[in-house]
C-alpha positions in Angstrom: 98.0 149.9 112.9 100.5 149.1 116.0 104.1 148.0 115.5 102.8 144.4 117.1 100.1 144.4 114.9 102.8 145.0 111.8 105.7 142.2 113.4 102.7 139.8 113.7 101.6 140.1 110.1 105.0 140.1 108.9 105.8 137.1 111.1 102.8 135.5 109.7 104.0 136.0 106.5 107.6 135.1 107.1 105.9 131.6 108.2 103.8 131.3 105.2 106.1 131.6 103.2 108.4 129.2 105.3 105.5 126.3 104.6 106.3 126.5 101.0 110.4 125.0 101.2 111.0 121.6 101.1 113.0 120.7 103.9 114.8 117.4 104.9 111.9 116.4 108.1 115.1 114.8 109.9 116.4 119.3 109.9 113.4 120.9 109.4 114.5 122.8 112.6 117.8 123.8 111.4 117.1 124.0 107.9 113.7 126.9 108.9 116.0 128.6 111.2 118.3 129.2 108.0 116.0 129.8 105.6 113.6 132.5 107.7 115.8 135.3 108.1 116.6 136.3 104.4 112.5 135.5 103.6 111.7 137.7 106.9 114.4 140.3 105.6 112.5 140.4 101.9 108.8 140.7 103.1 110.2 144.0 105.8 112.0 145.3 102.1 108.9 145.0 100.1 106.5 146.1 103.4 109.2 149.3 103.5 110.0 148.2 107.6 113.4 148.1 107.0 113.2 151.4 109.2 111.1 150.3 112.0 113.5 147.6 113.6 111.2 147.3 116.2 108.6 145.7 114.1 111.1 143.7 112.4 112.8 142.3 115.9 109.7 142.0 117.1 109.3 139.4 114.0 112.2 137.7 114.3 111.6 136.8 117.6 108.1 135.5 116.9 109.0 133.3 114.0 112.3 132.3 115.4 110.3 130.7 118.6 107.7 129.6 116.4 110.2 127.2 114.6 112.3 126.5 118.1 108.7 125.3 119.7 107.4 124.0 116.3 106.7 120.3 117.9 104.5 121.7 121.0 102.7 124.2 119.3 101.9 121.4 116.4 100.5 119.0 118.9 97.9 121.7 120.1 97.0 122.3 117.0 96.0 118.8 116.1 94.4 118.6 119.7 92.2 121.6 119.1 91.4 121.6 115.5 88.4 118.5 115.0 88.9 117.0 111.9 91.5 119.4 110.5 95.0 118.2 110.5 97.8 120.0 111.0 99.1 119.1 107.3 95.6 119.3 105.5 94.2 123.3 107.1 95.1 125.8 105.0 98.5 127.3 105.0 98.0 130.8 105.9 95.2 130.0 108.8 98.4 127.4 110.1 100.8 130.0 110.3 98.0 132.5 112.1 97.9 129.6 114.5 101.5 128.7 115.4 102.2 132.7 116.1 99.2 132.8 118.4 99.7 129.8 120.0 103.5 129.9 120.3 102.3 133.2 122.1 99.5 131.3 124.3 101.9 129.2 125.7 105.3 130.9 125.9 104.9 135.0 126.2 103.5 137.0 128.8 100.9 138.6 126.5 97.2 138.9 127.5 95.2 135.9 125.6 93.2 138.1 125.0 95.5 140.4 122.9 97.1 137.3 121.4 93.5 136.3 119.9 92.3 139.5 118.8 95.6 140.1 117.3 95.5 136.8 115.5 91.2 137.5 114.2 92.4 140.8 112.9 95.0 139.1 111.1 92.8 136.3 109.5 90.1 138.9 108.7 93.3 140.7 106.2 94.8 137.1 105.1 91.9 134.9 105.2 88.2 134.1 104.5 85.4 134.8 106.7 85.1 130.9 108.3 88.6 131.2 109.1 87.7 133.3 112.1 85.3 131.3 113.4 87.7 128.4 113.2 90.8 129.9 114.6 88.8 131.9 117.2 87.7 128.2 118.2 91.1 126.6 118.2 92.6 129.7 120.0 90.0 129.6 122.5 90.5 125.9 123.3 94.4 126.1 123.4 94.1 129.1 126.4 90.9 127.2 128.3 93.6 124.1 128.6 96.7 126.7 129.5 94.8 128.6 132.1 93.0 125.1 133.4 96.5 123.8 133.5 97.8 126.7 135.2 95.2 126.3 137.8 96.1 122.8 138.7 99.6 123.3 138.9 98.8 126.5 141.1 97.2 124.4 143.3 99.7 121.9 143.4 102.2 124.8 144.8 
């Protein structure tokens, strides 16, 4: 398995995990971007990555922009998913999503890496409709980046 592979999984994780602290809703920025480090810092000890600081920057960075762009990404989600709600879809297959679609949105990755990555992931984490469903989302969330991305290149 790539290093990508690895920081996304762990970044997944480090998210997951995240879902389960109470946090005031008026700081839930600041209060995640506290609380992820020491979580993302336990889950590299017990995943022995404490030596592969690539993986583990690689992580940071994910979950740390996941959290900063927690409000956009949320708002595709509940866009995307029919009748699923941001609050009621499982934990794990949330945090999949947010990763990937922080990604979609706000990385110069391939979407095509960036959903792959994200199936192999749920097919480790998750049960076998997940995929379906975040393939669906995923694929939703990139047709209405790259159809935006048209119009505003037209625009230009």
């Amino acid at each position: 398995m790539g290093q990508r592979r690895k920081a996304r999984e762990l970044a997944a994780q480090t998210l997951y995990a995240l879902s389960f602290r109470e946090v005031n809703p008026e700081y839930r920025e600041y209060e995640m971007l506290n609380s992820y480090p020491e979580i993302l810092n336990d889950l590299a000890q017990m995943e022995n990555l404490l030596e592969s600081p690539g993986v583990i920057d690689f992580a940071n960075e994910l979950v740390m922009n996941s959290i900063i762009h927690q409000e956009d990404i949320a708002k595709q989600i509940e866009k995307h998913s029919e009748n699923w709600s941001e609050k009621t879809m499982a934990k794990v297959d949330r945090s999949i999503l947010q990763l990937a679609i922080y990604e979609l949105m706000f990385t110069d990755t391939p979407a095509a890496v960036i959903i792959n990555e994200a199936l192999e992931i749920a097919k480790k984490f998750c049960g076998s409709g997940t995929i379906k469903f975040l393939n669906g989302v995923l694929d939703a969330v990139n047709k209405e980046l790259r159809d935006r991305e048209k119009i505003e290149g037209d625009k230009i």
